[in-house]
Backbone bond lengths (Angstrom), bond angles and torsions (degrees), N, CA, C in turn:
res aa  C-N    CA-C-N  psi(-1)  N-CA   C-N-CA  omega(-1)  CA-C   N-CA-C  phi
1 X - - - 1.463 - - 1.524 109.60 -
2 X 1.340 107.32 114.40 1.672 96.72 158.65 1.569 100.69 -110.61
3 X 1.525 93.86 165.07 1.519 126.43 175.36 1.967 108.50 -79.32
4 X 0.864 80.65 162.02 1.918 97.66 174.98 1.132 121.14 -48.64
5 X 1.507 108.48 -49.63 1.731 129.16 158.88 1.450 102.25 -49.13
6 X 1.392 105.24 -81.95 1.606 96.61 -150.01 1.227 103.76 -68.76
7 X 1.674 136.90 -6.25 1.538 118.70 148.03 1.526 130.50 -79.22
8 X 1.181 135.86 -13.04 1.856 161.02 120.47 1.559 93.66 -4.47
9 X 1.820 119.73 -58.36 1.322 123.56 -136.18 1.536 103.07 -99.63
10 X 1.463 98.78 -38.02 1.860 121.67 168.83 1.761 94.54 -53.33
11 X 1.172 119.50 -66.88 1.351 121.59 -163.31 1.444 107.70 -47.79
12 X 1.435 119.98 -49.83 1.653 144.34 178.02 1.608 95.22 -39.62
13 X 1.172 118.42 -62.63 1.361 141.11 -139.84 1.736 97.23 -72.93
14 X 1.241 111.75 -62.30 1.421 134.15 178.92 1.403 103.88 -53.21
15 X 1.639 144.80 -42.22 1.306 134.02 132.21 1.081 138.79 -73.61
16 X 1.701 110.02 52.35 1.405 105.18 -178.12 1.622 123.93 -84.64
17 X 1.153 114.03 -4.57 1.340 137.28 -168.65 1.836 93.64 -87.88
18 X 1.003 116.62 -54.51 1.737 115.00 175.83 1.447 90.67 -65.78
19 X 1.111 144.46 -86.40 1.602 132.49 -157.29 1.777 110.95 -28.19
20 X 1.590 97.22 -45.25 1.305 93.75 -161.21 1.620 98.06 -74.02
21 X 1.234 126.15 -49.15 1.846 123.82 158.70 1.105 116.05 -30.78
22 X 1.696 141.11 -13.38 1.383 129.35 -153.98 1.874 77.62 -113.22
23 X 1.380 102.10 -42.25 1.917 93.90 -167.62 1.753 104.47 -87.35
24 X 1.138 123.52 4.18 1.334 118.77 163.27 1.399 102.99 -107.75
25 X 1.224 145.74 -8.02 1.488 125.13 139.00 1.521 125.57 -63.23
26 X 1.116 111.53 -11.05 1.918 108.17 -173.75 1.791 94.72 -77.12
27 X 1.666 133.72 5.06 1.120 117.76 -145.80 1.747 101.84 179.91
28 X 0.867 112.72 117.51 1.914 123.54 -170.26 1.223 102.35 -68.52
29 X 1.787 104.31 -61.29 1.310 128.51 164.40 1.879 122.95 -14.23
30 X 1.868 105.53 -47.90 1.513 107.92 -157.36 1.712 92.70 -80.08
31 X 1.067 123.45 128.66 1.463 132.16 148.46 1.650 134.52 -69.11
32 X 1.505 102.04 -40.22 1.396 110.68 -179.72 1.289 96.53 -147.34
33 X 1.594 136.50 175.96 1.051 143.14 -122.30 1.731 97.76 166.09
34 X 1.685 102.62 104.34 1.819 110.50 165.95 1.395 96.54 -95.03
35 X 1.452 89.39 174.52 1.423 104.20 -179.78 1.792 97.81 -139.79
36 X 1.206 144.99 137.24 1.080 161.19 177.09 1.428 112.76 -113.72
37 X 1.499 118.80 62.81 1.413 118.18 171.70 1.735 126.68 -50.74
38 X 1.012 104.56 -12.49 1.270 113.73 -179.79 1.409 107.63 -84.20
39 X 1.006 134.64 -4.03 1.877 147.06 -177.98 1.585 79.82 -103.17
40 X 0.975 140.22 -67.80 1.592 115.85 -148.10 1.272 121.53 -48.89
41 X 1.127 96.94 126.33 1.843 129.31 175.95 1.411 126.20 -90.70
42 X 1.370 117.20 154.09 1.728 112.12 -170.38 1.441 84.92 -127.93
43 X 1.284 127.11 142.26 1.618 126.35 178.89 1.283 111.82 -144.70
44 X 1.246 125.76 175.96 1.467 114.27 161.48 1.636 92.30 -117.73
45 X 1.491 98.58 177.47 1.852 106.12 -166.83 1.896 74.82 -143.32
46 X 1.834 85.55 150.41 1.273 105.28 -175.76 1.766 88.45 -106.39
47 X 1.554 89.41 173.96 1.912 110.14 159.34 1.429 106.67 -164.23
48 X 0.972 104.74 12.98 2.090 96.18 156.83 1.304 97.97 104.84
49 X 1.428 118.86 0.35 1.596 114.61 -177.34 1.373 104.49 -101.99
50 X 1.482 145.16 167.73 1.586 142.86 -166.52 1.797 94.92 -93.79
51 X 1.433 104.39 -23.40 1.530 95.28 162.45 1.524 136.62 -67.40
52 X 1.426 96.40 -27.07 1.264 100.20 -166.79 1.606 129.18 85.40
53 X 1.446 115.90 135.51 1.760 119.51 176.76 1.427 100.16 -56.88
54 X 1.425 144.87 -18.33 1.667 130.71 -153.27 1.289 154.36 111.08
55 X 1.189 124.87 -158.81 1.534 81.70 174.07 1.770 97.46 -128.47
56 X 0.985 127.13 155.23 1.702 132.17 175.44 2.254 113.68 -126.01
57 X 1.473 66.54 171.55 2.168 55.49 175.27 1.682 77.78 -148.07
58 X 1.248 94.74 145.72 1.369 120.05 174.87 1.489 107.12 -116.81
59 X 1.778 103.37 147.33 1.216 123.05 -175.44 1.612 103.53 -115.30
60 X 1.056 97.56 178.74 2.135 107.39 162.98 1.050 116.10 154.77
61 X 1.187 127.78 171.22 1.598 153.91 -167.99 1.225 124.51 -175.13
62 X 1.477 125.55 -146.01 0.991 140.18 -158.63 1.575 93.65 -141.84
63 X 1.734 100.08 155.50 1.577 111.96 161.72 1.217 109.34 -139.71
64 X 1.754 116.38 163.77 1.338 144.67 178.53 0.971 108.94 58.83
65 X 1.729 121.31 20.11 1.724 130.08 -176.33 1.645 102.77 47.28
66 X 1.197 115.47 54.39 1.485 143.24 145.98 1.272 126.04 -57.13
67 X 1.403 141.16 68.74 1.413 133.20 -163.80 1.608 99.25 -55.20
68 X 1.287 109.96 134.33 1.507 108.71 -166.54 1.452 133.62 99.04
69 X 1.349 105.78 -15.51 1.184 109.21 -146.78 1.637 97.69 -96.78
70 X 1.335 135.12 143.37 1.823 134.73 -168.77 1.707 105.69 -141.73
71 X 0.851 116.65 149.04 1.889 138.55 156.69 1.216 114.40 -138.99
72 X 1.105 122.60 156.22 1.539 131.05 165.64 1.253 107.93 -127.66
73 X 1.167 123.65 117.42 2.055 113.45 140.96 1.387 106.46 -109.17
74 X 1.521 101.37 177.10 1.663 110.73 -161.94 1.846 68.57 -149.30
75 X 1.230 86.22 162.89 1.670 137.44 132.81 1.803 144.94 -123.27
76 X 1.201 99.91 173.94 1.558 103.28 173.42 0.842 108.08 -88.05
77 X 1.915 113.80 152.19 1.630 115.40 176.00 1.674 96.83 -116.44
78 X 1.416 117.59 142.45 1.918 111.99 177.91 1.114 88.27 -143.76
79 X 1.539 99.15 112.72 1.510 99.37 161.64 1.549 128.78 82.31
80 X 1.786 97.32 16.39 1.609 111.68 -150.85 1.333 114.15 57.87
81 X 1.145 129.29 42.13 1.595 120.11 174.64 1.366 82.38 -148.61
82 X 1.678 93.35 130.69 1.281 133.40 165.95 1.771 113.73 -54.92
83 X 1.567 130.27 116.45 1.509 85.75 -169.81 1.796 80.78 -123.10
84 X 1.226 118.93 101.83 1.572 135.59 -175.24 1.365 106.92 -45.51
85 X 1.233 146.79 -20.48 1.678 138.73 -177.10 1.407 110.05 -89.09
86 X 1.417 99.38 10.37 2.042 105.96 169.87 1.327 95.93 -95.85
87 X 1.039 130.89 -35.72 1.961 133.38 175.71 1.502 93.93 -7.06
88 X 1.945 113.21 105.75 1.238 118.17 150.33 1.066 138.24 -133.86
89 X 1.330 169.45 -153.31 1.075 161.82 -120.64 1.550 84.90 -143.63
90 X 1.829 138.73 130.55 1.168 109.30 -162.39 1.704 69.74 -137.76
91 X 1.365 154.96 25.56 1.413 137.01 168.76 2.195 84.12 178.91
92 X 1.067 107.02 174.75 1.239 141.03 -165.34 1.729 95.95 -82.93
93 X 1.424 145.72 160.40 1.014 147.18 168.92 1.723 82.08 -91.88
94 X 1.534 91.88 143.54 1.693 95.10 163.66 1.719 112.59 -150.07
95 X 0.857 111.65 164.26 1.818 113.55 161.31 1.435 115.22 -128.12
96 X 1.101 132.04 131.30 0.925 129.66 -157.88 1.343 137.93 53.03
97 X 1.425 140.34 -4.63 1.378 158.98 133.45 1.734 100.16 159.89
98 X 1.759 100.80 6.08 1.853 95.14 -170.79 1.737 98.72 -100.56
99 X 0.595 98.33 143.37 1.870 125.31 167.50 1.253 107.31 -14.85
100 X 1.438 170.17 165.94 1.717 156.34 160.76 1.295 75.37 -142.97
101 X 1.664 96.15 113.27 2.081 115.44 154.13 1.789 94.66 -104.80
């Protein structure tokens, strides 16, 4: 039996090669691209309504084997299904907690 998560995370996993293409396009600079599955998070996201925007799961890591170095993308979750063409930019690339241009 798996759970919702650890099938959410299987699905993640199996496109990990596009994630890592989506965070080495935000940046000329990135060469390679980790992934830290063990950070992924399930959250809900607000928008000012008492319902709420939904729920997303966020991913991230590190790049160019940068000690320090973080990204996030997220997606939307509907219905427990992951729906991957929301893949967005979910925090700033940084190293060390500063900004990486």
């Amino acid at each position: 039996y798996q759970s919702t998560k650890e099938k959410q995370l299987a699905y993640l996993k199996k496109h990990e090669e596009e994630i890592k293409e989506f965070v080495k396009s935000q940046n000329p600079k990135i060469k390679s691209v980790q992934i830290d599955w063990d950070q992924t998070q399930w959250d809900q996201i607000g928008n000012g309504t008492p319902q709420g925007g939904g729920e997303v799961i966020i991913v991230g890591g590190g790049f160019n084997n940068i000690e320090g170095s973080t990204w996030q993308v997220m997606f939307e979750i509907k219905d427990g299904q992951i729906i991957f063409d929301t893949m967005m930019q979910g925090s700033p690339l940084r190293v060390g907690g500063r900004i990486f241009d």
